[in-house]
N, C-alpha and C positions, 0 to 999 in steps of 0.2 A: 504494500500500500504506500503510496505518495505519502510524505510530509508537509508539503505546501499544495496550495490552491491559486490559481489566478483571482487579483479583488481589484474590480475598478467601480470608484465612487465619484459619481457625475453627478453636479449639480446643476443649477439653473444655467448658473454663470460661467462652469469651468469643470475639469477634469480635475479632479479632487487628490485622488491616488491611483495609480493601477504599478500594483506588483504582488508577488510571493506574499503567499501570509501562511505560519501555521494555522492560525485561529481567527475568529470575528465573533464579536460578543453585539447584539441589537438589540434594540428596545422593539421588539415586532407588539401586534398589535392584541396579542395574548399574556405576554411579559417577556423577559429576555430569553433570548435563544442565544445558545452557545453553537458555531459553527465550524464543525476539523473537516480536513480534505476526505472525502467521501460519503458526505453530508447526503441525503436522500436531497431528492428535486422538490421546490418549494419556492410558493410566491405567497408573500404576503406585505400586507402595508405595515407601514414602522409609524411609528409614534414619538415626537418631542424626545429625544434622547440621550443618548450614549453610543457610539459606534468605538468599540476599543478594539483594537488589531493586534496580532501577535505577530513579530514578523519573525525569522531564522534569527538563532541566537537569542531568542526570547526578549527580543526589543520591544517596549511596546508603546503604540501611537494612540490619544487618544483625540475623540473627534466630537464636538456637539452637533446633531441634524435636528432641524425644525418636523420633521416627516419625509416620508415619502415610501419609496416601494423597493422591498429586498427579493433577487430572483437567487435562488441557488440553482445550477446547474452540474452536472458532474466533473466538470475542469474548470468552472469558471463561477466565483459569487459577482454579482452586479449589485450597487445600490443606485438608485435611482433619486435625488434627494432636493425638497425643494431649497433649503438651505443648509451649510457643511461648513463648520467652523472648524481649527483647529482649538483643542485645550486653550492651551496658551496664549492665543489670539483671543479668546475671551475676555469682555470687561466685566470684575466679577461685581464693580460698585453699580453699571451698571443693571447688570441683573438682579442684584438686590433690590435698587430703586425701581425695578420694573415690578417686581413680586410684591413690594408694598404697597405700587399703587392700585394692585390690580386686585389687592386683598380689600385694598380701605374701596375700592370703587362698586366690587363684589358686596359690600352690607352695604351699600346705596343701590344695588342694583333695581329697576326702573322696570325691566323688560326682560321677557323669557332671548330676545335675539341679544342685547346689552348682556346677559347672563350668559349664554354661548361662547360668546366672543370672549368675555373677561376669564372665564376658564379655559381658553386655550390662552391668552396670555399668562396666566397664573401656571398654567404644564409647562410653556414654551420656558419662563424665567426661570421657572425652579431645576428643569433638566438642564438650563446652561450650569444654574451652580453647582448640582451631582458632577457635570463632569468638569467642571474647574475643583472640585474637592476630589474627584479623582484622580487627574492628572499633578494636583499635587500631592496627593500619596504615593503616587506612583514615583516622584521624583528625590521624596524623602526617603523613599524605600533602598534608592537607588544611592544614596551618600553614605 
């Protein structure tokens, strides 16, 4: 059996990564999926998340996605994503101030559509700061 997998992660704006991965960890739309090279075939939609990669040599990248859609294939995982930030790239004061406002806007909520919305901004801010508090573990782990 293979040890790595082809993983290319396309967003709106740009090609994100495509290389060798031991592993791919999503936020799919059931809860996280762990994915090793010979993964059964699977599509499903992702959710506000965490995309974490394993690459050779157990390096590991980690990524925030707004959503979008994961295909496994037998040689090749694809994410499909409407937005891909890296960890790192993340503002995490912003995301704080995004989660507070959308907490304090949520008990004024108005309207069942006003109510929708502010609960995907309240998943969207809070899964950037899961993985800025991941990727910083990840890098204290590593000192």
């Amino acid at each position: 059996m293979t040890t790595t997998v082809q993983l290319d992660i396309v967003s709106l704006e740009a090609n994100i990564f495509s290389g060798q991965v031991e592993m791919v960890v999503v936020t799919g739309e059931m809860g996280e999926l762990g994915i090793l090279p010979g993964h059964t075939q699977l599509l499903t939609s992702m959710k506000p998340g965490q995309i974490r990669i394993v690459l050779p040599g157990n390096v590991q990248e980690v990524f925030y996605v707004s959503g979008g859609v994961l295909e496994v294939q037998p040689y090749i995982i694809t994410i499909l994503a409407d937005t891909v930030v890296r960890a790192a790239d993340l503002d995490e004061v912003a995301a704080i101030t995004a989660r507070e406002n959308a907490e304090r806007l949520l008990a004024d909520k108005k309207s069942t559509v006003e109510f929708t919305g502010l609960l995907a901004q309240l998943a969207q801010a809070t899964a950037q700061l899961r993985t800025i508090k991941l990727a910083h573990t990840k890098k204290s782990n590593k000192q």
